[in-house]
MARTOR-241392 format. One record per residue (C-alpha): residue in three letters; x, y, z; residue number from 1. Coordinates in Angstrom, 3 decimals, always signed. Layout:
+------+----------+----------+----------+-----+
! code !       px !       py !       pz ! pos !
+------+----------+----------+----------+-----+
!  ala !        X !        Y !        Z ! NUM !
...
+------+----------+----------+----------+-----+
This chain:
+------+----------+----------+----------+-----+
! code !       px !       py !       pz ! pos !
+------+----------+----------+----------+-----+
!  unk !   +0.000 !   +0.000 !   +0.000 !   1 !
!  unk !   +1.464 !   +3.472 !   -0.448 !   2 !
!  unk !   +1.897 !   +5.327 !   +2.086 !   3 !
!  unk !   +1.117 !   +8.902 !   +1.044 !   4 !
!  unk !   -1.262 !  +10.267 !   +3.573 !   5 !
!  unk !   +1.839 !  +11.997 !   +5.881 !   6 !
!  unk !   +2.846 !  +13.311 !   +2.038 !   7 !
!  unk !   -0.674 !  +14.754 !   +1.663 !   8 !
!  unk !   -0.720 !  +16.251 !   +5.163 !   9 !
!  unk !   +2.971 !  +17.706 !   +5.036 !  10 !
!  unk !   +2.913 !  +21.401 !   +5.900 !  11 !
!  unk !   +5.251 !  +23.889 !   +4.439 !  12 !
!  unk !   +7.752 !  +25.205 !   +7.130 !  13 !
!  unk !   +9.779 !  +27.783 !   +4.681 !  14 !
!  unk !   +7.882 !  +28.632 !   +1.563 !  15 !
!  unk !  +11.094 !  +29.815 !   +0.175 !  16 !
!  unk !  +13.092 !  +25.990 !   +0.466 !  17 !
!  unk !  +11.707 !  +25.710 !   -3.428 !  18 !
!  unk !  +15.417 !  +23.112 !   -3.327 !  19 !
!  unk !  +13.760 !  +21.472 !   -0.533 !  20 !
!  unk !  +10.372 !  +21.287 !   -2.116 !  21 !
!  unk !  +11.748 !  +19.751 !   -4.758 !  22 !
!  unk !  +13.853 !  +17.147 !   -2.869 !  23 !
!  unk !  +10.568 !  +16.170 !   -0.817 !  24 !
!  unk !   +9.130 !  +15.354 !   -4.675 !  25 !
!  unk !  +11.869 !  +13.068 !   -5.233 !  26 !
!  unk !  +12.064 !  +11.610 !   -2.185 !  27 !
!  unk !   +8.369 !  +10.213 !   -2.716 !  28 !
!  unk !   +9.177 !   +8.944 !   -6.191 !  29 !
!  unk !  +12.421 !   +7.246 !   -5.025 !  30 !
!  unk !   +9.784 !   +5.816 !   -2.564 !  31 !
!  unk !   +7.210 !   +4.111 !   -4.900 !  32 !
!  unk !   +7.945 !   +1.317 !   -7.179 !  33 !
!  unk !   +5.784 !   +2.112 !  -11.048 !  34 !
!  unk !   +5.809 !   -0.499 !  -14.113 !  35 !
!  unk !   +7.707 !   +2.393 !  -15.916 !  36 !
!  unk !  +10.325 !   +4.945 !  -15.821 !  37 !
!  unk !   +9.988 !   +7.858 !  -13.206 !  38 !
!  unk !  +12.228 !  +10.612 !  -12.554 !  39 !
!  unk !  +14.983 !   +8.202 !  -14.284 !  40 !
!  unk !  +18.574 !   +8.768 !  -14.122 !  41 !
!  unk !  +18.311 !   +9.092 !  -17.861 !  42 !
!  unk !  +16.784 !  +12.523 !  -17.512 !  43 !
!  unk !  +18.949 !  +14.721 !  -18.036 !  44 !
!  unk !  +19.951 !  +16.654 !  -14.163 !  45 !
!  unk !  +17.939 !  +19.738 !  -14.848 !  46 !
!  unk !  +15.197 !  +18.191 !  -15.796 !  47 !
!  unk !  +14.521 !  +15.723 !  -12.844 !  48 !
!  unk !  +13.163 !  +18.048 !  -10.711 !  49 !
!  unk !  +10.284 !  +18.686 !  -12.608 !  50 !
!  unk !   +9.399 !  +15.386 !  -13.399 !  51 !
!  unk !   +9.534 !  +14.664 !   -9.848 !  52 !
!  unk !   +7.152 !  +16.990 !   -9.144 !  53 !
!  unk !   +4.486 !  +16.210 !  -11.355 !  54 !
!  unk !   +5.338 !  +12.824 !  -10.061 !  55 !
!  unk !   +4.623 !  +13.782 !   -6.588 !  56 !
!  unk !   +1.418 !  +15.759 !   -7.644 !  57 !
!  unk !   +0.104 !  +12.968 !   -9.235 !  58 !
!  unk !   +1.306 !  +10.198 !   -6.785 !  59 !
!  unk !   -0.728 !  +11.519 !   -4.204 !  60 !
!  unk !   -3.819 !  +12.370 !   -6.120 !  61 !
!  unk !   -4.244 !   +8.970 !   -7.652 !  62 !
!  unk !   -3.906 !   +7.189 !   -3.977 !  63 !
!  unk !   -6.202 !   +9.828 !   -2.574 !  64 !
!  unk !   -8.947 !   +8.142 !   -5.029 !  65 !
!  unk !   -7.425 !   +4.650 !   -4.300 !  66 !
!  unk !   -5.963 !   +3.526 !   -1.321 !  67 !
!  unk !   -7.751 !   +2.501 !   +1.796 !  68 !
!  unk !   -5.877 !   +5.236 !   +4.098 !  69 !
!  unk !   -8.293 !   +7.613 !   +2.427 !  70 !
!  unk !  -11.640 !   +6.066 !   +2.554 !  71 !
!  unk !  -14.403 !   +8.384 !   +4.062 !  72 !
!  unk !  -12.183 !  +11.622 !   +2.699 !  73 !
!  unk !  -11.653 !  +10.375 !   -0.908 !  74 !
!  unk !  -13.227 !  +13.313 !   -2.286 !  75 !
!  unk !  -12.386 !  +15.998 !   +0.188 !  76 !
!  unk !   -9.174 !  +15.319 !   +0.104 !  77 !
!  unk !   -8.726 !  +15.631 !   -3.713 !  78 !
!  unk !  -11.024 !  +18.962 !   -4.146 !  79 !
!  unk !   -8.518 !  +20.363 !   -1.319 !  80 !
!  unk !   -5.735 !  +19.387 !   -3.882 !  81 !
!  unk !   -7.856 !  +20.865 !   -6.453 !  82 !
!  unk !   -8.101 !  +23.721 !   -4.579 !  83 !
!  unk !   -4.481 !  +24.057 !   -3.825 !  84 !
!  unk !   -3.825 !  +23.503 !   -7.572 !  85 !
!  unk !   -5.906 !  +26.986 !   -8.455 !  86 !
!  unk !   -4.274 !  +29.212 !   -5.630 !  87 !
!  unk !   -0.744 !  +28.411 !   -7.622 !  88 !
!  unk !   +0.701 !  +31.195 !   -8.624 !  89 !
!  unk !   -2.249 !  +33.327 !   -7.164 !  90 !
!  unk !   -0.960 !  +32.433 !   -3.476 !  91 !
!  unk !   +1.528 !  +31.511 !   -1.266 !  92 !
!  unk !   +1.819 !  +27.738 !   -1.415 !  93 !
!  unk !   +0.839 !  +25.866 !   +1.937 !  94 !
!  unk !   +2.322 !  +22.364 !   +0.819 !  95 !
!  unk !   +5.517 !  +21.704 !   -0.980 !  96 !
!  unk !   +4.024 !  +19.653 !   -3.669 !  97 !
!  unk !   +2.709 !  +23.159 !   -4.114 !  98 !
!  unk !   +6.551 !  +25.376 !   -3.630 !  99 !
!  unk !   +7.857 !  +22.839 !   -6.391 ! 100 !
!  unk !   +5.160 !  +22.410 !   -9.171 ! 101 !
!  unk !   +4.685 !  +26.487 !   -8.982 ! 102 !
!  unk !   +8.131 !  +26.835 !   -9.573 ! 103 !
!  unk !   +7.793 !  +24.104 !  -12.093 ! 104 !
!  unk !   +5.186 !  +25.654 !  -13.965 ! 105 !
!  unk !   +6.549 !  +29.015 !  -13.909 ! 106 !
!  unk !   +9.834 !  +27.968 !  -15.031 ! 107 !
!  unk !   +8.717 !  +26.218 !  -18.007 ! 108 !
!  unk !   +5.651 !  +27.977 !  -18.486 ! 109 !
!  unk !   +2.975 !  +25.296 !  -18.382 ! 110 !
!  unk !   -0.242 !  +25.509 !  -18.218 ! 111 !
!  unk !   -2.271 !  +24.214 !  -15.303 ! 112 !
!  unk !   -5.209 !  +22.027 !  -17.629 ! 113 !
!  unk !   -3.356 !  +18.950 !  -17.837 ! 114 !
!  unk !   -2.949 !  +18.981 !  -14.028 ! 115 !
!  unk !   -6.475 !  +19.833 !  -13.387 ! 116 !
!  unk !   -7.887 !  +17.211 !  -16.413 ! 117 !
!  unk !   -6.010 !  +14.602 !  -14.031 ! 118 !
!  unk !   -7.628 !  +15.485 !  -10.788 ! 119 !
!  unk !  -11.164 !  +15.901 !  -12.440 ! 120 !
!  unk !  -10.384 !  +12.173 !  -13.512 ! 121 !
!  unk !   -9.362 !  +11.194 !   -9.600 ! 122 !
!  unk !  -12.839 !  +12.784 !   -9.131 ! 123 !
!  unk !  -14.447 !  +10.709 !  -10.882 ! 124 !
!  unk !  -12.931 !   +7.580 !   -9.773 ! 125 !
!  unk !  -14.344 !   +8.536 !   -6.422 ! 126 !
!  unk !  -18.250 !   +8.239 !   -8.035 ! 127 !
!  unk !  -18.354 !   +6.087 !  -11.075 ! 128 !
!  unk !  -17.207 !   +2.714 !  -11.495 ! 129 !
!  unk !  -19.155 !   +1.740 !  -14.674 ! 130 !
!  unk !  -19.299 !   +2.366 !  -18.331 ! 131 !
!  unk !  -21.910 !   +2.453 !  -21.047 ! 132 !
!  unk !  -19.829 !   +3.012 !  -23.627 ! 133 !
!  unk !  -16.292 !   +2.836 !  -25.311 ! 134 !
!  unk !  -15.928 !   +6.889 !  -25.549 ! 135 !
!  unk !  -17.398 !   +7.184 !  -22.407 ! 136 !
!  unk !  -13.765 !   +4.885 !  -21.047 ! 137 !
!  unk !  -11.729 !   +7.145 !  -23.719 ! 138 !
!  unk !  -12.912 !  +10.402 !  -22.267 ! 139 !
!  unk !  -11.873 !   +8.707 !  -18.799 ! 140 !
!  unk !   -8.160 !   +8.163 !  -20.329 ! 141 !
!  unk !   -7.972 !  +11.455 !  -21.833 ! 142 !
!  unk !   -8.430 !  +13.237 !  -18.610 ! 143 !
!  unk !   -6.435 !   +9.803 !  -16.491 ! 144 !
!  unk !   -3.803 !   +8.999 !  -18.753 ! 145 !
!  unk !   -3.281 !  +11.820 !  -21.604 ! 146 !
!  unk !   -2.248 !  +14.185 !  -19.448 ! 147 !
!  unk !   +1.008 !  +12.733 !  -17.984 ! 148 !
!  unk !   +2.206 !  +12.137 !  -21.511 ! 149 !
!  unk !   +1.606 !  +15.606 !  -22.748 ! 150 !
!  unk !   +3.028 !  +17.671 !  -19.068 ! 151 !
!  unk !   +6.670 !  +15.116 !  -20.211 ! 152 !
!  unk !   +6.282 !  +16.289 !  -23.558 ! 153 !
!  unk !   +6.428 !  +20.064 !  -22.545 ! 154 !
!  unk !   +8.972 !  +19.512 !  -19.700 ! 155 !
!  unk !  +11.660 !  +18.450 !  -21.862 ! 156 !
!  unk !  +10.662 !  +21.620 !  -24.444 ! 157 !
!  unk !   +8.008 !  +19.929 !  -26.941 ! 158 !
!  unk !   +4.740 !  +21.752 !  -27.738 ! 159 !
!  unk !   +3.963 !  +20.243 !  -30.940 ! 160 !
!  unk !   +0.052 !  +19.377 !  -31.649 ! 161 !
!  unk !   +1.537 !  +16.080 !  -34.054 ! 162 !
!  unk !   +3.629 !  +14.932 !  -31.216 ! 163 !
!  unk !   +0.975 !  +15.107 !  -28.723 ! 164 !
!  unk !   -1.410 !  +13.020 !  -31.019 ! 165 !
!  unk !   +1.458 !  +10.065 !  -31.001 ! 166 !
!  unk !   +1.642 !  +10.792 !  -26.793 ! 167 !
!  unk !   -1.800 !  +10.444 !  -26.615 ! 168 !
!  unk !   -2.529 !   +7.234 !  -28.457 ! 169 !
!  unk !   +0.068 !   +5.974 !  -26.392 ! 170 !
!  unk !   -0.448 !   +7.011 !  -22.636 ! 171 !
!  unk !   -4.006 !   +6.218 !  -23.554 ! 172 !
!  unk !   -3.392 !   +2.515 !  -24.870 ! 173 !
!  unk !   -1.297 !   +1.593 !  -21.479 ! 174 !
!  unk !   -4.567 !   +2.824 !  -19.701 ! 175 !
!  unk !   -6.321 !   +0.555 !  -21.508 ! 176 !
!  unk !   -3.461 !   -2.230 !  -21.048 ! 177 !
!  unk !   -3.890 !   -1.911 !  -17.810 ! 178 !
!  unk !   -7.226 !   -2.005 !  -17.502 ! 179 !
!  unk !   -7.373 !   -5.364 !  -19.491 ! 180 !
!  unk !   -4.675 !   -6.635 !  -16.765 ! 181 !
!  unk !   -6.186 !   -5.614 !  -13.567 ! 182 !
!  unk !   -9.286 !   -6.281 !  -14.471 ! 183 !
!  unk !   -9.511 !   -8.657 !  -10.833 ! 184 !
!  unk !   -7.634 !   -6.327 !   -8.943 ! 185 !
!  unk !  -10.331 !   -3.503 !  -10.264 ! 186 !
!  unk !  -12.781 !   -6.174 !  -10.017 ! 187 !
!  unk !  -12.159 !   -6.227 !   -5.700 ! 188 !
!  unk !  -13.126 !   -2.425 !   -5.522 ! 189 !
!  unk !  -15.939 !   -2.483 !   -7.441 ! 190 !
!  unk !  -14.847 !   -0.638 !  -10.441 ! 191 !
!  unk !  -14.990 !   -2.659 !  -13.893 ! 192 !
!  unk !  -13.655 !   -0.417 !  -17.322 ! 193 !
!  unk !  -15.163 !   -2.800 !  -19.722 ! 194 !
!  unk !  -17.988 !   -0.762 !  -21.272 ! 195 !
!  unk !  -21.501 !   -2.088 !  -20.757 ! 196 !
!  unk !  -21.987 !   -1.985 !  -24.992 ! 197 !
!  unk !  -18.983 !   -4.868 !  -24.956 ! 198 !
!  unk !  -20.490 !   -7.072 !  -22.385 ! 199 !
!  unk !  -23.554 !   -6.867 !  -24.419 ! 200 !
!  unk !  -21.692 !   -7.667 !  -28.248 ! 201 !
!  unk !  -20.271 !  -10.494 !  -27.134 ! 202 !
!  unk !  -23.052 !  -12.141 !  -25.196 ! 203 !
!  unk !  -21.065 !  -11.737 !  -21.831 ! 204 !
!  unk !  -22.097 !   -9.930 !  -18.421 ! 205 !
!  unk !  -20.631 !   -8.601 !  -15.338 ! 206 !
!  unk !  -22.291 !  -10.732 !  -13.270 ! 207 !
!  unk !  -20.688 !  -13.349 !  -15.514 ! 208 !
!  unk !  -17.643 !  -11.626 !  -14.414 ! 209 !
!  unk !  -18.288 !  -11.581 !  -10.877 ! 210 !
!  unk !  -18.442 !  -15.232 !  -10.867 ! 211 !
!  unk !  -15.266 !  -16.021 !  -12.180 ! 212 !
!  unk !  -16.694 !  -17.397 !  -15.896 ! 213 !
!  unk !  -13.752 !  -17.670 !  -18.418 ! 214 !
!  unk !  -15.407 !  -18.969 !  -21.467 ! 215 !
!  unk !  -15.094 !  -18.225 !  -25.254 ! 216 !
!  unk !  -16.945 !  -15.248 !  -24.780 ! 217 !
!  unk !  -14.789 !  -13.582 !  -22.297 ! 218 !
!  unk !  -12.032 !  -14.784 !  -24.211 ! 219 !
!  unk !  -13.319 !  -13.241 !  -27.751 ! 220 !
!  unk !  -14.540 !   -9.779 !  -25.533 ! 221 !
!  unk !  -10.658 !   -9.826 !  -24.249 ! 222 !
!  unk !   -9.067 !   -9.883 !  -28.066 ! 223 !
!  unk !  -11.599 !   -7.237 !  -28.858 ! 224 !
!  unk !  -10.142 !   -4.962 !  -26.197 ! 225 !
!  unk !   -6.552 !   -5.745 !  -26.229 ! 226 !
!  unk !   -6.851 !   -5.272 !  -30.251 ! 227 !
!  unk !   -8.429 !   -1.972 !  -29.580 ! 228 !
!  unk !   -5.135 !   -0.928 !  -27.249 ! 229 !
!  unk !   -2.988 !   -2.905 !  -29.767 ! 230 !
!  unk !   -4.060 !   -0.294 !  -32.684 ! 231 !
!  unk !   -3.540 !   +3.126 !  -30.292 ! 232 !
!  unk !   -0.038 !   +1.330 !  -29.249 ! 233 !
!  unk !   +0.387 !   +1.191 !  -33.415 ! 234 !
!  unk !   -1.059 !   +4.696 !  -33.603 ! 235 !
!  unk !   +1.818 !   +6.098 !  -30.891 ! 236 !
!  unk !   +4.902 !   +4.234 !  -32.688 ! 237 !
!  unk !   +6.137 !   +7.196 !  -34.629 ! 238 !
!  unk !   +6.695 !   +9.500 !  -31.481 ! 239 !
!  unk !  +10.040 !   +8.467 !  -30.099 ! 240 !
!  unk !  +11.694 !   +8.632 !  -33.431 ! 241 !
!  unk !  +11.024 !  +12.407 !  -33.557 ! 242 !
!  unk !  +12.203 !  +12.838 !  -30.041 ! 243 !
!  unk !  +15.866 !  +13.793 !  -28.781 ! 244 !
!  unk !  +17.757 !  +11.155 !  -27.144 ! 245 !
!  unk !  +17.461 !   +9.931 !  -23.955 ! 246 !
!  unk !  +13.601 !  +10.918 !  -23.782 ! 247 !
!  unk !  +12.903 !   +8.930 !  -26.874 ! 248 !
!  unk !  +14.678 !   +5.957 !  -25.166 ! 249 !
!  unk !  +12.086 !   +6.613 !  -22.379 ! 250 !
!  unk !   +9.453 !   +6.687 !  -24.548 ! 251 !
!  unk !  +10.462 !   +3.618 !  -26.542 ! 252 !
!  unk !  +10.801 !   +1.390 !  -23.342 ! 253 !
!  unk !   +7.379 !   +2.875 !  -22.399 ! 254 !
!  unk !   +5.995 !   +1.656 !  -25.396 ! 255 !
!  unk !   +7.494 !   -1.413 !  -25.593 ! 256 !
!  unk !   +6.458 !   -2.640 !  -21.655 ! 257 !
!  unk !   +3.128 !   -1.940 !  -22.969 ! 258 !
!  unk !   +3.298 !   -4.292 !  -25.859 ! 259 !
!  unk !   +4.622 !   -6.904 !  -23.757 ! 260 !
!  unk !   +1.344 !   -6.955 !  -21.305 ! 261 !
!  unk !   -0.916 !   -7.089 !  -24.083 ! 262 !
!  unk !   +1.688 !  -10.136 !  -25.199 ! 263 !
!  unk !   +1.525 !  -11.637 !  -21.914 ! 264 !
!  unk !   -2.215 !  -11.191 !  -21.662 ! 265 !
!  unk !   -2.625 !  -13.325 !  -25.274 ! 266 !
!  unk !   -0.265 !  -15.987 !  -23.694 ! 267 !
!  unk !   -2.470 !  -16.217 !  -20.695 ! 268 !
!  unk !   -5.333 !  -16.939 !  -23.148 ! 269 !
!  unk !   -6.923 !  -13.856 !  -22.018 ! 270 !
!  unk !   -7.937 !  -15.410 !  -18.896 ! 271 !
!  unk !   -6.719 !  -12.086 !  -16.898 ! 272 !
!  unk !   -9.743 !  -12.965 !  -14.329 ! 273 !
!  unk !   -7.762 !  -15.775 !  -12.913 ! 274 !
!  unk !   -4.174 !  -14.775 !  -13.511 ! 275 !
!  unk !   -2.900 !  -11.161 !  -13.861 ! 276 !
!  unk !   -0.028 !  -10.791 !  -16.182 ! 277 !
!  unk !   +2.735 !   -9.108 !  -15.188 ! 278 !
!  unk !   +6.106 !   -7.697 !  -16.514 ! 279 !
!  unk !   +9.018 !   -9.581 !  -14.336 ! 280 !
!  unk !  +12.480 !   -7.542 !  -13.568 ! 281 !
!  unk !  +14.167 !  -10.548 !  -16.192 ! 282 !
!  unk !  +11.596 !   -9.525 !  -19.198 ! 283 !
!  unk !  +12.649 !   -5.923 !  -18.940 ! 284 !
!  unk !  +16.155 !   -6.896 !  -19.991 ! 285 !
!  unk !  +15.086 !   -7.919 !  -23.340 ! 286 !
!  unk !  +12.908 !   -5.025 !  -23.372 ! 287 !
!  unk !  +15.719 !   -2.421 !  -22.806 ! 288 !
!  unk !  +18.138 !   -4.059 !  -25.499 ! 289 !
!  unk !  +15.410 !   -3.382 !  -28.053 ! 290 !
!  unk !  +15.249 !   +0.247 !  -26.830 ! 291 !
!  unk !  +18.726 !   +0.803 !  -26.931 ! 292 !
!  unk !  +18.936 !   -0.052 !  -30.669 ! 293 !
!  unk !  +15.539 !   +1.059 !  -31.393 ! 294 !
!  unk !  +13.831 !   -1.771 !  -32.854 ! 295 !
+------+----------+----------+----------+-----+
């Protein structure tokens, strides 16, 4: 479980430590394991800072809608943060989440939207848990996922409308790839991302789900969603190729740990009710050697 809650509740003794604002930032990423890259040594020094502090922005807004240590304040919690988020810039910071990303976004001169689109997401984590539709789960990972891909982007000096078209498709197919894998861990808080038109095309039902039932029709609603992610993964490809090095490196492992859960969930037979798929620390060296020579 992460432990974030003494993060959340940190109070900011000298709102002009921005050095030590920053170094509480990295301290929580250094903290928390992720399936991919954060803060990596790879960035290049100047740059780490910043990443660390949308890490640490994030971090603690995603286990504010997630972990137990916040049930009963889920959502007071994250329209505090919300809150917080508007007074940057306007006012003096109270939390150094606060210090660093204000520094961060004056610095670089980014815009706040991203940051917001990713708490209204937390949000609604906190009051919906099903889905009608397929655009209805894409409008979820445009404000969940898009948003982290596109605040890198602009950290490391990119503001091009072509390049954040490749980001999104792929920040918004490992949502999905995820999704597909945790689909019993989401499954055990009540929250199920497989849109309620799916269940219905392919004869299969939540409470189907809910009782464990792996048949052909799970199976065949399982390729339809991991070909779905498969084609925005395909859609992304181009990005790190028009990237400078080592971000595109970053980008390219990114990519390709998301190709290898939708490969592991295919050699599971899509039964990802029984068995999650993961990525182990031995099928990241294969992973990385790709990277490296960019194939």
């Amino acid at each position: 479980m992460a432990d974030t809650l003494k993060a959340y509740e940190a109070k900011l003794t000298n709102p002009s430590d921005v050095s030590g604002a920053y170094r509480f930032c990295q301290d929580l990423a250094d903290g928390h394991y992720e399936n991919f890259p954060v803060a990596s040594l790879l960035l290049p020094k100047r740059l780490r800072k910043h990443v660390a502090a949308l890490y640490a922005f994030a971090r603690i807004a995603d286990d504010m809608s997630d972990e137990p240590e916040y049930e009963g304040r889920r959502r007071e919690c994250l329209l505090n943060w919300r809150s917080m988020l508007a007074d940057t810039g306007k006012r003096p910071p109270t939390h150094p989440v606060f210090l660093a990303l204000g520094a961060t976004l004056k610095e670089l001169d980014l815009p706040k939207e991203p940051f917001d689109d990713l708490l209204s997401a937390f949000l609604q984590d906190t009051e919906k848990s099903r889905y009608a539709t397929f655009d209805e789960v894409m409008d979820y990972c445009r404000r969940s996922a898009n948003p982290v891909g596109r605040i890198v982007l602009m950290i490391h000096g990119y503001k091009d409308p072509e390049l954040f078209r490749y980001s999104d498709a792929i920040c918004t197919a490992l949502q999905l790839a995820n999704f597909w894998q945790d689909i019993s861990v989401d499954l055990k808080k009540d929250r199920v991302y497989i849109p309620d038109e799916d269940f219905k095309a392919h004869g299969y039902s939540e409470a189907d789900l809910r009782m464990g039932v792996c048949n052909e029709r799970f199976k065949n609603l399982m390729k339809f969603e991991v070909s779905r992610a498969r084609a925005l993964f395909d859609q992304g490809k181009p990005l790190p190729e028009k990237l400078r090095w080592p971000l595109s490196l970053e980008i390219r492992l990114t990519w390709y740990g998301g190709m290898q859960i939708l490969k592991l969930i295919r050699k599971l037979d899509f039964d990802t009710i029984r068995t999650r798929p993961t990525l182990k620390k031995r099928e990241w060296i294969p992973l990385v050697a790709r990277a490296l020579i960019g194939t």
